[in-house]
N, C-alpha and C positions, 0 to 999 in steps of 0.2 A: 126080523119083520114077521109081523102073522100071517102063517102061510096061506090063510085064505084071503087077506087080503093082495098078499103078493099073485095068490092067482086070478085074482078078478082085474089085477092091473096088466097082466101079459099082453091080452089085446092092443092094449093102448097103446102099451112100451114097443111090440112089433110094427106097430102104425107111426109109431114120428120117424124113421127113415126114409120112409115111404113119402110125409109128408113133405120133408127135407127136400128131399129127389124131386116132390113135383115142382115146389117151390124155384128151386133151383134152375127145373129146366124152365120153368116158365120164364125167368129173369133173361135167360139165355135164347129164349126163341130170337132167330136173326130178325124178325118183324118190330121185336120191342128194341132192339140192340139199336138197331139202324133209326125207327123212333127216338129213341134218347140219346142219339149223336146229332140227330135235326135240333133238339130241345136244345141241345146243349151251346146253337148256335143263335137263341131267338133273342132277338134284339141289334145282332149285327149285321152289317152289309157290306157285301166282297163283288170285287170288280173279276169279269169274267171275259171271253171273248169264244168266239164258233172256232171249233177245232176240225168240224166236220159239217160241212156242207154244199149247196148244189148254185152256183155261182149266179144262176140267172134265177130261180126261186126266193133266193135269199140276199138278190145282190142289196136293199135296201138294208139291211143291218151290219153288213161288211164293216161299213167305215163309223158305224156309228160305238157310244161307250155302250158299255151293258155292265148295269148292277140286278143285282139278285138283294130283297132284304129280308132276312126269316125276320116278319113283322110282329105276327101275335102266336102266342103259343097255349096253348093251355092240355089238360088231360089227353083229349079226343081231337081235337083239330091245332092244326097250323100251316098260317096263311105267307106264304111265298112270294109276293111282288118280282118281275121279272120288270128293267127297265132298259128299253134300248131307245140311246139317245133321250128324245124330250118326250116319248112313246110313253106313257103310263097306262096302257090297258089291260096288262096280262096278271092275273095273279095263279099262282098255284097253291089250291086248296086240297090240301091233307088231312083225310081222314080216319082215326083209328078205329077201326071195330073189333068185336071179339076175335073175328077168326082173318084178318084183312088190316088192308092198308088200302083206301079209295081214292084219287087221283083223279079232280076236277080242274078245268081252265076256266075262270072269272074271266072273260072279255068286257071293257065298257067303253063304250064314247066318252069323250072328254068332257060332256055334262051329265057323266054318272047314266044314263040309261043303260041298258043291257047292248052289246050288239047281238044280231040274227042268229051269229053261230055261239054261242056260249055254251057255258056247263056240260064242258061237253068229254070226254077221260075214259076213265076205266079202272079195274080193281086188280090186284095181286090173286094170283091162283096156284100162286106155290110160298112154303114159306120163304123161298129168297135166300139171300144172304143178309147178315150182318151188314155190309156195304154195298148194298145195289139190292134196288127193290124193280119187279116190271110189273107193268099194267097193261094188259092185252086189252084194244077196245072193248066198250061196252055193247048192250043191245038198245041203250037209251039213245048214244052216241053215233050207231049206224043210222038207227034209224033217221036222226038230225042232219047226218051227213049226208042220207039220198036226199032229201026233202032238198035240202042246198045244192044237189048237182055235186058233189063232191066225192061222187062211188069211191077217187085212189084211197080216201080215208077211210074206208068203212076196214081196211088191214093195219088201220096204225097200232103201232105197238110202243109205248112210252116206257122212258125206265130214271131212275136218279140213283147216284151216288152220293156215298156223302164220307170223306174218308177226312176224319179233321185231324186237323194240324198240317194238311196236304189240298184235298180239294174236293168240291160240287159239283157233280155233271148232271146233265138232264139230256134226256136223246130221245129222240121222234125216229123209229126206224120202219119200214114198210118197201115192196116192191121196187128198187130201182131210188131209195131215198131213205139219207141218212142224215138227221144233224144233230150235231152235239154242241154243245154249249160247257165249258169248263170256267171254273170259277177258284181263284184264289184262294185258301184258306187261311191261309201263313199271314195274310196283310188285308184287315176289317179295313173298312171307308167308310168317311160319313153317308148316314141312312139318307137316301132323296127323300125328297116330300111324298106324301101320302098317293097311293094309286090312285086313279081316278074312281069313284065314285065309291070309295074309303076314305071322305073326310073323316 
């Protein structure tokens, strides 16, 4: 090789392990990991039941079924239907951004309007793990929750699992209240019909 050519390529040739390594660990951030085991479940729906909660808060969903459907997926968002019993209000919406994972709740009435408390979540502020991502309230979401009379949430702290071929959990935790929700992985079910106000 010509030596001056070989020397004007050094730089470069020092710079692809470098670029390797970034690449690499990029693939490996637990944010995108835990991301692309959600993806990897969009289009299915798994039946779930409360593994953890407060008996008189929650006694309405006790006896009721609960499906989870990862509905729509795409690059940056994916949308989470949560359905207990004939209840179609709830969806969780997933968002990916550069340095984040944002964590919103779609409430609606059964003729598709908004309910009062909607859109209301929080973002990741650590990168997590690979299987368990948390959302510490937001400042959008307190603010919404005084407005409601709702100060105990202005500490809610949200978090999901996703360990497949095993299982989904989603957990509401704050002062004196814990619920979790555990969801099948091992055995899909048919997807319910469309949330409300996602025809």
């Amino acid at each position: 090789m010509n030596l001056r050519v070989f020397r004007c390529c050094i730089p470069a040739l020092l710079l692809l392990p470098a670029l390797a390594l970034a690449d690499s660990n990029q693939a490996e951030r637990p944010q995108l990991v835990f991301w692309q085991a959600l993806q990897s479940l969009c289009g299915e729906a798994f039946e779930g039941q409360l593994v953890s909660y407060d008996e008189e808060l929650d006694a309405g969903w006790l006896p009721e079924r609960m499906v989870i459907h990862v509905r729509r997926c795409s690059a940056t968002q994916i949308d989470i239907p949560l359905f207990v019993g004939d209840n179609r209000s709830r969806t969780w919406v997933l968002t990916l951004e550069p340095e984040l994972i944002r964590l919103k709740h779609d409430h609606r009435h059964e003729d598709g309007s908004e309910e009062a408390v909607t859109w209301y979540g929080g973002h990741t502020t650590d990168p997590g793990r690979a299987w368990r991502q948390t959302f510490p309230v937001d400042d959008y979401s307190k603010a919404l929750f005084l407005t409601h009379e709702l100060e105990g949430s202005i500490t809610n702290f949200w978090y999901m699992e996703v360990v497949p071929g095993s299982h989904f959990a989603y957990g509401l935790t704050r002062a004196g209240r814990h619920l979790r929700a555990e969801f099948d992985l091992k055995q899909a079910v048919e997807p319910p019909p469309a949330p409300w106000g996602h025809e």
